[in-house]
FIMIDREN-958209 format. One line per field, with one value per atom (N, C-alpha, C): residue in one letter; chain; x, y negated, z negated. Coordinates in nm, 3 decimals. Layout:
N
residuo: [A/...]
cadena: [A/...]
xx: [X/...]
yy: [Y/...]
zz: [Z/...]
//
This chain:
140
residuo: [X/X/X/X/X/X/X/X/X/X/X/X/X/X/X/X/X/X/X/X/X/X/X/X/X/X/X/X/X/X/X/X/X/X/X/X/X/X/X/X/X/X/X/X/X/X/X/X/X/X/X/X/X/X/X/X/X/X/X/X/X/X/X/X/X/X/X/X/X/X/X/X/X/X/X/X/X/X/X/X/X/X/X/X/X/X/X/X/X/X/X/X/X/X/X/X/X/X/X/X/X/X/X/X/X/X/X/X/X/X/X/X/X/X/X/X/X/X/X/X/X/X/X/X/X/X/X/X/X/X/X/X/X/X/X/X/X/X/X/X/X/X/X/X/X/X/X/X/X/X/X/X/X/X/X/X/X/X/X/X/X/X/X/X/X/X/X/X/X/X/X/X/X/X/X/X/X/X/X/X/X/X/X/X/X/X/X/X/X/X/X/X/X/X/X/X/X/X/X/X/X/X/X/X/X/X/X/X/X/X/X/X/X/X/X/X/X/X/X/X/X/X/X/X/X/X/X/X/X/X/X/X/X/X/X/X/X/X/X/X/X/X/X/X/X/X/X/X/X/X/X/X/X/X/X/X/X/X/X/X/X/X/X/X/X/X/X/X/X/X/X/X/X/X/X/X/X/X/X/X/X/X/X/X/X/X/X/X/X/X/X/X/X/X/X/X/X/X/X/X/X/X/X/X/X/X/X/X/X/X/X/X/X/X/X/X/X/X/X/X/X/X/X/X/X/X/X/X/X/X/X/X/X/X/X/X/X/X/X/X/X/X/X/X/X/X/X/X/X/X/X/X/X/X/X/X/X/X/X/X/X/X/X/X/X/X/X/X/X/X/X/X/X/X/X/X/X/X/X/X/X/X/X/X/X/X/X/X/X/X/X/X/X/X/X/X/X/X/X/X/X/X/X/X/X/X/X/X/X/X/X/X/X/X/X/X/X/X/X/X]
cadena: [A/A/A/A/A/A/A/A/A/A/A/A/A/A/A/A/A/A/A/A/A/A/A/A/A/A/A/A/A/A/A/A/A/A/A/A/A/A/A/A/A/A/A/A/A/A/A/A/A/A/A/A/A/A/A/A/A/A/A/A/A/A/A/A/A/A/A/A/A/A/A/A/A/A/A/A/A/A/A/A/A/A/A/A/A/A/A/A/A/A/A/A/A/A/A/A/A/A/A/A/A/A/A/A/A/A/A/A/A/A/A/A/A/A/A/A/A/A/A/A/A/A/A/A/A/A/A/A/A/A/A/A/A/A/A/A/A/A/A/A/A/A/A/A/A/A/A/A/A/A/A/A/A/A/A/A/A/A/A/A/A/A/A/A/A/A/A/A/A/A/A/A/A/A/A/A/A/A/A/A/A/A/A/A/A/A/A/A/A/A/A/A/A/A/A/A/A/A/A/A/A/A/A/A/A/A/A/A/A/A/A/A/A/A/A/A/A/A/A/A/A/A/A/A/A/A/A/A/A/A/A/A/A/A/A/A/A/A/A/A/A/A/A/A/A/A/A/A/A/A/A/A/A/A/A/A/A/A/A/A/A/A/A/A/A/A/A/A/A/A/A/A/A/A/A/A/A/A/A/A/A/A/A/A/A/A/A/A/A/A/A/A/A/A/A/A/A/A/A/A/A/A/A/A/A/A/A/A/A/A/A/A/A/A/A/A/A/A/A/A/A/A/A/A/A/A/A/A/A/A/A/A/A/A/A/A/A/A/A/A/A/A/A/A/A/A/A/A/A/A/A/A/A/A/A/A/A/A/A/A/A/A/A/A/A/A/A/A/A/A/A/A/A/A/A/A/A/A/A/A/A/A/A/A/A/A/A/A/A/A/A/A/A/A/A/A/A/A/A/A/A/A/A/A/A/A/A/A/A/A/A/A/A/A/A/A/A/A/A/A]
xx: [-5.830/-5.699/-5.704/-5.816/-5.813/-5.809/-5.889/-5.955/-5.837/-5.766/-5.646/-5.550/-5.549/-5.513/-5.589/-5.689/-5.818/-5.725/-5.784/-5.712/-5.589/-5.483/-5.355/-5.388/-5.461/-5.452/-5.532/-5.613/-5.686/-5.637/-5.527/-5.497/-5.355/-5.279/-5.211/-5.216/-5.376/-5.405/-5.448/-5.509/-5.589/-5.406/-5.306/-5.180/-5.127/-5.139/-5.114/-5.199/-5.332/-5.395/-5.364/-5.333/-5.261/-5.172/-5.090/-4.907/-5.015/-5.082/-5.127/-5.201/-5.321/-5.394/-5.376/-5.262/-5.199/-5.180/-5.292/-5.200/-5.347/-5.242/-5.379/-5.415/-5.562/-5.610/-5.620/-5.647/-5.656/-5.573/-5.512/-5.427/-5.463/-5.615/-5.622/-5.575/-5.529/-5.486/-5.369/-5.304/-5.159/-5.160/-5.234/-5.234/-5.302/-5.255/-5.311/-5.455/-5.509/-5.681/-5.647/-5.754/-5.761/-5.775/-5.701/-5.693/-5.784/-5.898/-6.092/-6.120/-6.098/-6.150/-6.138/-6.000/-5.945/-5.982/-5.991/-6.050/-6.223/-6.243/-6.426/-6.425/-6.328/-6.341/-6.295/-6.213/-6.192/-6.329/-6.353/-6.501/-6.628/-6.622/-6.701/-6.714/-6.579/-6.553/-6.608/-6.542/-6.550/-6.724/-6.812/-6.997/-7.028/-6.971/-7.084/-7.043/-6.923/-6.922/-6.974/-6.963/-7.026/-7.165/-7.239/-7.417/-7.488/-7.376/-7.422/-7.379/-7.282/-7.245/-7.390/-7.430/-7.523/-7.650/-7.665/-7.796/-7.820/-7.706/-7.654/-7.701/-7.626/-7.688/-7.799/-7.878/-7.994/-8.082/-8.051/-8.135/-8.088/-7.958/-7.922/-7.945/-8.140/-8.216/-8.245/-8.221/-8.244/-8.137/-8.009/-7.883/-7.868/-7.870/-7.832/-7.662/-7.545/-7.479/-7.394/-7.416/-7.460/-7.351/-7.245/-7.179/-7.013/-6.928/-6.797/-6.669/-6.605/-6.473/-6.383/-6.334/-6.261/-6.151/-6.119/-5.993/-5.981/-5.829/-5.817/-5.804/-5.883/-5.924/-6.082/-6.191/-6.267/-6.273/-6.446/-6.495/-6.485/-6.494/-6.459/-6.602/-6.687/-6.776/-6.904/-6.940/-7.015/-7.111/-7.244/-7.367/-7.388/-7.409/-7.442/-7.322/-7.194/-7.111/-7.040/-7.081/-7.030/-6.907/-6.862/-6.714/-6.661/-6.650/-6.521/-6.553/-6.652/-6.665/-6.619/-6.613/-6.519/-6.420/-6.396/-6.206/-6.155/-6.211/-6.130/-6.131/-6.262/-6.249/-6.176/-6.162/-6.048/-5.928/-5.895/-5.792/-5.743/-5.807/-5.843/-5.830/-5.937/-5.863/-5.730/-5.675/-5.568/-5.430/-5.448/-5.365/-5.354/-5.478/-5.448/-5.444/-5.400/-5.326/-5.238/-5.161/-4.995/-4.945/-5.012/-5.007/-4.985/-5.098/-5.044/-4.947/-4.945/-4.801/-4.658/-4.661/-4.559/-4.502/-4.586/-4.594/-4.558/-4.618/-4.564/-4.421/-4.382/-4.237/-4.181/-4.172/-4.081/-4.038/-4.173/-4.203/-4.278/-4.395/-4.466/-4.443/-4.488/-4.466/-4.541/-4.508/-4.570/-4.710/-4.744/-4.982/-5.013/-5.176/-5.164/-5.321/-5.369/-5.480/-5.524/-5.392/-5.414/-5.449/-5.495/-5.525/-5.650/-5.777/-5.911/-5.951/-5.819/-5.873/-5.826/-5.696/-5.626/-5.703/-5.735/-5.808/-5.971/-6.061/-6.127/-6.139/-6.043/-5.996/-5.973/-5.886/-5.843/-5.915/-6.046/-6.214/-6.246/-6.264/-6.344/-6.287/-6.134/-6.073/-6.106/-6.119/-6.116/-6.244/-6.361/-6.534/-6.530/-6.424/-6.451/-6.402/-6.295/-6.249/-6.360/-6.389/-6.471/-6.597/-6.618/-6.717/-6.709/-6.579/-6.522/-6.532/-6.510/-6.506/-6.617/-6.719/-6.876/-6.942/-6.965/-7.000/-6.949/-6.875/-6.757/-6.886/-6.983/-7.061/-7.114/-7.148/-7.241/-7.121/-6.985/-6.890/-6.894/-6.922/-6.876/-6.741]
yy: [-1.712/-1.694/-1.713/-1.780/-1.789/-1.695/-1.595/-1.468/-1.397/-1.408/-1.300/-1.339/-1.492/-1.539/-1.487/-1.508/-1.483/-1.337/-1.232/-1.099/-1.094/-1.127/-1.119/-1.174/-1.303/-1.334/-1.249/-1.165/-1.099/-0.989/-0.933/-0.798/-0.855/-0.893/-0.970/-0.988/-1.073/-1.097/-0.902/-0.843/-0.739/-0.667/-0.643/-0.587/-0.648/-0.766/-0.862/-0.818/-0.778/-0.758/-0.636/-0.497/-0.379/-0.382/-0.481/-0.474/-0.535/-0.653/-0.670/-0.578/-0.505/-0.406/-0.307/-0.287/-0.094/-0.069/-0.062/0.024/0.068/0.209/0.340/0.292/0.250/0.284/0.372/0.486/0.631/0.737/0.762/0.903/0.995/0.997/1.094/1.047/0.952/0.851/0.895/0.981/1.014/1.136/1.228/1.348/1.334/1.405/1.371/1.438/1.363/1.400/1.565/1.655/1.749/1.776/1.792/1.802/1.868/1.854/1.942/1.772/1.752/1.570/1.457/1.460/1.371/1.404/1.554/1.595/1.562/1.542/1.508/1.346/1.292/1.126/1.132/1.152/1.151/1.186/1.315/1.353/1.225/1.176/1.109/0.987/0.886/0.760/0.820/0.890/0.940/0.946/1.066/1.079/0.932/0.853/0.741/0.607/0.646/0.524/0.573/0.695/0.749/0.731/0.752/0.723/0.600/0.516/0.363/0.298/0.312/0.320/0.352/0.480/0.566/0.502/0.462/0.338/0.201/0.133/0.010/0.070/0.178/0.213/0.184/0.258/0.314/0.174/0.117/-0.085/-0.154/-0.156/-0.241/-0.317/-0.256/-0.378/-0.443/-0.517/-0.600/-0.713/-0.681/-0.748/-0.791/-0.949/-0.947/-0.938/-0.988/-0.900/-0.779/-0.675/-0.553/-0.514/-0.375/-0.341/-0.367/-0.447/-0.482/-0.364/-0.366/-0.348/-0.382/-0.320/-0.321/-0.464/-0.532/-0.653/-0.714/-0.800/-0.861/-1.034/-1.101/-1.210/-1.187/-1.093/-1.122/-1.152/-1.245/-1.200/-1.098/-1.074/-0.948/-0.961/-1.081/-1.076/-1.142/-1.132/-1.129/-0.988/-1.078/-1.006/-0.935/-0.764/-0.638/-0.575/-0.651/-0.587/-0.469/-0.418/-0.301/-0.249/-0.208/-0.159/-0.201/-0.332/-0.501/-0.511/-0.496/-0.509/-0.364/-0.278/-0.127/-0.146/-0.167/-0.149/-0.237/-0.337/-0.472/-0.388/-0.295/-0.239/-0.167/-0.044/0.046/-0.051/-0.130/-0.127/-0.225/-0.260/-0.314/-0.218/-0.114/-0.039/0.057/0.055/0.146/0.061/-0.064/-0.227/-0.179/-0.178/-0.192/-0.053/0.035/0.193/0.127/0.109/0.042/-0.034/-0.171/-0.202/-0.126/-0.051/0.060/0.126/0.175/0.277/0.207/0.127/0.016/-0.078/-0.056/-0.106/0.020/0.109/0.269/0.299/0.298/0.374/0.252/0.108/0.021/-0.042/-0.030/-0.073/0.049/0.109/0.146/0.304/0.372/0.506/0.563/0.683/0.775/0.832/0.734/0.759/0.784/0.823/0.883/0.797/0.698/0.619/0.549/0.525/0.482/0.644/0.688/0.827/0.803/0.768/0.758/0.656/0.538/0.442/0.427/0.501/0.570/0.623/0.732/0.857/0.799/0.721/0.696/0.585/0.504/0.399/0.460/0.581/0.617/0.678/0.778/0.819/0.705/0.590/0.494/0.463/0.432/0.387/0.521/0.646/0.735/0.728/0.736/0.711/0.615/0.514/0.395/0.438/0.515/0.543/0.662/0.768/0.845/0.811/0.675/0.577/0.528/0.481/0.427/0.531/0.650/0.737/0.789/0.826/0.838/0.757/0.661/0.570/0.444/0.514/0.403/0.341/0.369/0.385/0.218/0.212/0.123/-0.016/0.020/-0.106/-0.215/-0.334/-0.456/-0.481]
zz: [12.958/12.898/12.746/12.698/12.568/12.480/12.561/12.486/12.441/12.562/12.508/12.378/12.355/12.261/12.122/12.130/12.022/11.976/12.074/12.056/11.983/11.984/11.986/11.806/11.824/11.673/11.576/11.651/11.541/11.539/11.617/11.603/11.515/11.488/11.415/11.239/11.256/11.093/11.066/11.135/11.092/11.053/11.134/11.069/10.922/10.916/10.801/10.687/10.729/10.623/10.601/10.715/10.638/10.562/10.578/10.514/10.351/10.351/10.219/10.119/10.225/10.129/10.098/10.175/10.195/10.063/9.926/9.794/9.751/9.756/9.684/9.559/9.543/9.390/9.365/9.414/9.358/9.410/9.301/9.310/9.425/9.464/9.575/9.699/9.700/9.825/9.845/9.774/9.809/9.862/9.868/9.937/10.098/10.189/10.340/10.291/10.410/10.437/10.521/10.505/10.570/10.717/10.717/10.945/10.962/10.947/10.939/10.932/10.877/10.846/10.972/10.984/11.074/11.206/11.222/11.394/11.367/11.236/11.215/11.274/11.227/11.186/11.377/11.419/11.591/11.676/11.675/11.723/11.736/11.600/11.554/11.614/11.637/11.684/11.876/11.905/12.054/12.051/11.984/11.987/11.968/11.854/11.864/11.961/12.011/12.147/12.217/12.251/12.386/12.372/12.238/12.201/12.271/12.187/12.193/12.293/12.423/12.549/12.593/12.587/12.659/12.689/12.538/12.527/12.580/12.589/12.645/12.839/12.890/13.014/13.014/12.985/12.957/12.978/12.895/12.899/12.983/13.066/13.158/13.246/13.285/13.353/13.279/13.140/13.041/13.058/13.100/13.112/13.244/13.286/13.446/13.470/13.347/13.359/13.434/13.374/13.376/13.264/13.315/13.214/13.270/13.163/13.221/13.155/13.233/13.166/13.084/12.964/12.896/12.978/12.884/12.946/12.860/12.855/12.737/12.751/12.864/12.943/12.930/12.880/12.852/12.722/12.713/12.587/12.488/12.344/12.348/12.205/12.221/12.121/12.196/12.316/12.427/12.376/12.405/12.328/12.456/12.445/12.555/12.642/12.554/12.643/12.509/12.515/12.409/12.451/12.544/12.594/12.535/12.564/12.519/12.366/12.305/12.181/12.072/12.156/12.113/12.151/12.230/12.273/12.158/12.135/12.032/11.912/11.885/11.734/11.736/11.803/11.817/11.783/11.830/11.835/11.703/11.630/11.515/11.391/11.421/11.358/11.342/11.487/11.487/11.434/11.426/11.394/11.221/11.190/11.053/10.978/11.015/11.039/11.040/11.115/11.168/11.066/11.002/10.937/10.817/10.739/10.621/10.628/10.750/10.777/10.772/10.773/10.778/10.658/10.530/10.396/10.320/10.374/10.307/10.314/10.491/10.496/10.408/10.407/10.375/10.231/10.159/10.032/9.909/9.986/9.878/9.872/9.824/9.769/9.917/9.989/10.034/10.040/10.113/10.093/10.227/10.218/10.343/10.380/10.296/10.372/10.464/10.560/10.648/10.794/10.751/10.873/10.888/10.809/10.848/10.987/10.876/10.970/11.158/11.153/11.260/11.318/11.278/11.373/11.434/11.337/11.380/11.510/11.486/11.574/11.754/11.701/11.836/11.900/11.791/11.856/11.950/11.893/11.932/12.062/12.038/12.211/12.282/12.290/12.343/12.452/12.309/12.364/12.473/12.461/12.560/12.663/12.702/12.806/12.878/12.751/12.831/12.910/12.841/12.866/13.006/13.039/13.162/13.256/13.264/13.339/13.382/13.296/13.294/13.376/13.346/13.407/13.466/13.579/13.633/13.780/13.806/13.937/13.844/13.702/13.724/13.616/13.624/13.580/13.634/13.623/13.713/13.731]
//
């Protein structure tokens, strides 16, 4: 039960720290990223969970273990469990998206830097799920 506490507080400070850092130093920060970009930065989070998922299989007679499910009552910084340690980032990063987006509409001028960290975030939860689905035969 702790864990989920842990979670809650780090998805929390990581929003706190959007609402604080959310301000463009550079002028190019105010124009959106190219939707060629953002379907790059998605693709991307989705290929390299699914990679490093793939690999984690791959060694699993190394782990007595084996491979767990995403939960927010586990560990989520438990050495070989990569799922639990992506799902937390995803969602870490999609927190502090939320966060920027949220300092923008309320306070700051109209920017669009919080989309990298969005899109890649939601790659990443994605990879994990495709992850889950893939290889649901060898989940504990």
């Amino acid at each position: 039960m702790k864990w989920f506490y842990i979670r809650w507080v780090t998805l929390l400070l990581t929003y706190g720290s959007g609402l604080v850092l959310a301000t463009p130093y550079d002028p190019d920060y105010l124009n959106s990223a190219p939707l060629k970009f953002i379907f790059e930065m998605l693709a991307f989070g989705i290929f390299s969970t699914f990679l490093l998922v793939s690999f984690r299989v791959m060694k699993s007679s190394k782990y007595e273990n084996g491979l767990y499910r995403p939960s927010w009552s586990r560990n989520p910084f438990a050495r070989g469990q990569v799922l639990v340690n992506f799902h937390l980032g995803a969602l870490v990063f999609m927190t502090y998206a939320l966060g920027c987006v949220t300092k923008t509409i309320f306070i700051g001028p109209q920017s669009f830097f919080w989309e990298i960290p969005f899109f890649f975030g939601l790659g990443v939860w994605i990879g994990a799920r495709v992850c889950m689905f893939v290889y649901r035969n060898e989940l504990a």
